[in-house]
N, C-alpha and C positions, 0 to 999 in steps of 0.2 A: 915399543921400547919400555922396558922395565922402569920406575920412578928413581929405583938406585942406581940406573947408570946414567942421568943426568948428571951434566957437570955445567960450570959457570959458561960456558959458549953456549948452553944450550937457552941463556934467560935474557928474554927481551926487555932492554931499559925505554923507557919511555922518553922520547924528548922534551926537554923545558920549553913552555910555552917561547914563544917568540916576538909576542906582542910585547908593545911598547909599556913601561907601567902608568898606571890610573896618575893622573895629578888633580888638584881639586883648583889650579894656577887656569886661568882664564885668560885669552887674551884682550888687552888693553881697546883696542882697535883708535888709537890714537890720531894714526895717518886715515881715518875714515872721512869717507866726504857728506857733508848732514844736507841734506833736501829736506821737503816738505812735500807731505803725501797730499796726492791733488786726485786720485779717485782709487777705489777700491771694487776690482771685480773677479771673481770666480779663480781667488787664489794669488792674482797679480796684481801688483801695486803699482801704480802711475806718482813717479817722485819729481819735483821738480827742483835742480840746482841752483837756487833764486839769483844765485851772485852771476852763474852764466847764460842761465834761462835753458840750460838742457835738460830736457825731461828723461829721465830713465825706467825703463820697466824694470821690476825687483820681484824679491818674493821674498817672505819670512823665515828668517833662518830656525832650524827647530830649536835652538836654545833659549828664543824666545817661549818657547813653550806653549800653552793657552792663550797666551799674552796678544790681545786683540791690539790689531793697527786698523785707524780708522781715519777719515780724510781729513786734514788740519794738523796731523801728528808732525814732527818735527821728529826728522829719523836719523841714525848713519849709516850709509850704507857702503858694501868693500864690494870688489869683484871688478865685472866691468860697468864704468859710467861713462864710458864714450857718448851714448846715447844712440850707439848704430842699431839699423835694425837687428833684428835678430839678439841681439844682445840681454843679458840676464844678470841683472844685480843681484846681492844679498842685505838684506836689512837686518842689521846689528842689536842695535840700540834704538830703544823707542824713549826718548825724553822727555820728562817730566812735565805734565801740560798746566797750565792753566785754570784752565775750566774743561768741562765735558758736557756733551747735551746726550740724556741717557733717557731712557724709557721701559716701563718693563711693559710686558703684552696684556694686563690685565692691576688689578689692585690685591689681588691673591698670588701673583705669581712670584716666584723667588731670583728667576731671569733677568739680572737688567743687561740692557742692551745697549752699548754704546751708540749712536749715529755721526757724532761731529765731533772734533777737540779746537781748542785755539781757538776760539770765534769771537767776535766784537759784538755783534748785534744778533738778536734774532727775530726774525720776519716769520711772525704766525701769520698766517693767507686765508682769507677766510673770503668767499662768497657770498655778495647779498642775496641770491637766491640761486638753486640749482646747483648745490645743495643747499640746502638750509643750513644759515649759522649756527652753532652753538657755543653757547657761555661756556657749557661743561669744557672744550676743548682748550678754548682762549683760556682760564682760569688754572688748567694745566698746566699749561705752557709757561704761565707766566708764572706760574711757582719753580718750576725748573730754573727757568731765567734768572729769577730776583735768586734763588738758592744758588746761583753759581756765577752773581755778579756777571750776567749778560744783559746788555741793556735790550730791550724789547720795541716792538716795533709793531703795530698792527696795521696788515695789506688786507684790506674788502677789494674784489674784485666782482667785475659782472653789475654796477653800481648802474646800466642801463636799465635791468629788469627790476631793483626794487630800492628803496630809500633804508640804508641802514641805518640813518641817525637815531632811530631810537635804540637799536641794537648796543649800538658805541657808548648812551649816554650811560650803559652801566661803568664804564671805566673811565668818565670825565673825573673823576673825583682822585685819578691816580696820575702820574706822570707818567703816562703813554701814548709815544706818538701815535697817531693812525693817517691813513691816506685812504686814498679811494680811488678808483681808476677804472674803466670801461676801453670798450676797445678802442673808444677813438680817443684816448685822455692824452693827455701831455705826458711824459715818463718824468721830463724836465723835473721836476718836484721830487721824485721819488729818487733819480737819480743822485741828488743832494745828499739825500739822508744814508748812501750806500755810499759816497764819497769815502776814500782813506779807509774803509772799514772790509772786514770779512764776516761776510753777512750770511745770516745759514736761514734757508727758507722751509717753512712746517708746516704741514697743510693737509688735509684731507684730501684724497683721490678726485679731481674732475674740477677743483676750486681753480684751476688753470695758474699751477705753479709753474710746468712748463712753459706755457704759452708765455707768462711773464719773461720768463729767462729767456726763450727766442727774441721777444719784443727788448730787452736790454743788452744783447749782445749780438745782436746784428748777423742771427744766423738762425738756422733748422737745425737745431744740434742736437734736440730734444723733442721724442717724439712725443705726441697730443693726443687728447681721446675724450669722449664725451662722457657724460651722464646718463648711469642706466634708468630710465623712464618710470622703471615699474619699483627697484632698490630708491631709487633717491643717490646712489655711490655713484662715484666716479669708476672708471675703469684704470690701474694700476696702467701706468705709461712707463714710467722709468723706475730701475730694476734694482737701483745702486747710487748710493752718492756720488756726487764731483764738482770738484771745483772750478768758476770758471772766470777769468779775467774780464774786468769791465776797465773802462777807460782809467780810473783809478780806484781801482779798490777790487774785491773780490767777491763773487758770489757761489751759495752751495745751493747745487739742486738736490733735494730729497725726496726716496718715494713716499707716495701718499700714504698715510698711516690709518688703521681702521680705529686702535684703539692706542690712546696714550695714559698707560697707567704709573701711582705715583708710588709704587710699594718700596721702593728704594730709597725715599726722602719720609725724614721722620716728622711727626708731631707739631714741634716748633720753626720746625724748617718750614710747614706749610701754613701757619699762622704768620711769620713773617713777611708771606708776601701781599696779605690784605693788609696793605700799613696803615688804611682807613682808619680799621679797628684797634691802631695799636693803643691811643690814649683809653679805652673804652678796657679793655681788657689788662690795665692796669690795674684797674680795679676791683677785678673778680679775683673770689678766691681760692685758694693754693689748690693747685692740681687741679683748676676748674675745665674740663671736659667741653668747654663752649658749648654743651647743648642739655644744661640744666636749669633747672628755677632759681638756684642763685646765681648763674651767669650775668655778669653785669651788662652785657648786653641785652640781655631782653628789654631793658628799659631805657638803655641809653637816650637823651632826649637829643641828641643832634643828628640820627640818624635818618635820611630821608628814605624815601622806597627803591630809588636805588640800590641807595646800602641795604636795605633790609631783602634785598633781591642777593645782593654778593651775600650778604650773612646766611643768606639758605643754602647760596652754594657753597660758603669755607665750611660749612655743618656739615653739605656733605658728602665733601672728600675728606674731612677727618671720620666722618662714619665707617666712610671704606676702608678707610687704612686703618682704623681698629679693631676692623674684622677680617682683613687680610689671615 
């Protein structure tokens, strides 16, 4: 056919889209039901309805986005919350926490990592021997802690094989519980200080954070593992956090961690939590580095070798983190 004998029957109009149009109007989710996430594994959230004690499994809605949910979070979630098997919630809204226990993989890395939100105490676990303690870890820990108002707690386990009192007497000089306990200990004691609280447990691989949580909750719910002989590590047993009920209060199992770096907390965040030092470092001056000749510290005269043991350690994790 010729282009001149075209006429208007011959021209195909195209149809107008038929989708809905773009709004930037969100919904409210006001009728939403809010739980509290009580474990997190491989995509699926364990929430539980505190007012009726029905646990729902959910999953993160993509409007959440990036937006990490992590156990302790306080959620809302729509869909179904019957709590029947098979059944699939949606989580909405993640609400505004409190505090957060975060880590990143290294002192150079840019990663941080959530582990727990919402927590009252936190139980650094440490073994007197098998693995070996370390300052470096506890000193970590407890800068996270004191930086996000959690009160701190220190659990030595394994207290059959070796005497940790000299280990602990680096942090008599701070307000830090500690306990101690062996396999045949009383829990009695320990269970006190977990009383009323949600308690989130940190530990290196093999220090028998499990073992604890079986021994307080009156069950195998958490599998165990030894100490590799030849590493000095523990063997990775649990895979994921969770939360778990004790007669009044709440406790979080965590996997064991190799390495707890602090690149995420700044400068004065990490000086704050040696409060030893705080009189002493009044006095040094402006923009003082803590690790120069006019440091007023190097001469402070109330410093005993304790302290001058914490003083090598807050030198150095501020090293590290100014060379992150």
């Amino acid at each position: 056919m010729a282009r001149h004998d075209l006429d208007e029957d011959d021209v195909r109009i195209r149809p107008k889209p038929r989708s809905r149009p773009r709004t930037k109007d969100r919904p409210s989710y006001s009728d939403a039901t809010v739980a509290r996430v009580v474990a997190v594994d491989r995509g699926r959230t364990t929430c539980l309805i505190e007012e009726s004690g029905l646990t729902i499994t959910a999953m993160k809605s993509r409007e959440l986005g990036k937006k990490s949910v992590v156990v302790g979070d306080i959620v809302s979630i729509v869909g179904d919350v019957s709590g029947n098997e098979g059944t699939l919630a949606r989580i909405v809204i993640v609400h505004p926490r409190k505090n957060v226990l975060t880590r990143t993989v290294d002192d150079v890395a840019e990663f941080e990592r959530m582990i727990v939100s919402n927590v009252d105490q936190l139980a650094i676990v440490i073994a007197a021997a098998d693995p070996e303690p370390r300052h470096g870890f506890v000193d970590r820990a407890l800068v996270v802690a004191y930086d996000q108002s959690i009160q701190p707690l220190i659990i030595v386990t394994k207290c059959d094989l070796a005497d940790p009192t000299e280990f602990l007497a680096m942090y008599a000089d701070l307000a830090v519980r500690s306990i101690r306990i062996d396999r045949s200990a009383d829990l009695a004691p320990l269970q006190e200080l977990l009383d009323g609280k949600r308690t989130v447990l940190l530990g290196h691989s093999g220090v028998g954070k499990s073992t604890l949580v079986n021994a307080l909750t009156g069950s195998q719910s958490r599998a165990t593992g030894d100490v590799n002989v030849t590493t000095g590590r523990g063997r990775h047993t649990s895979s994921s956090a969770v939360a778990l009920e004790l007669a009044h209060g709440w406790i979080i199992d965590t996997p064991g961690v190799r390495s707890f770096g602090l690149a995420h907390i700044e400068r004065d965040r990490v000086i704050g939590a040696f409060a030893e030092f705080k009189e002493a470092i009044e006095h040094c001056p402006r923009n003082c580095s803590h690790d120069e000749a006019e440091c007023a510290l190097n001469n402070w005269p109330t410093l005993s070798s304790t302290a001058q043991a914490r003083l090598e350690n807050l030198r150095r994790l501020l090293s590290e983190i100014s060379t992150r």
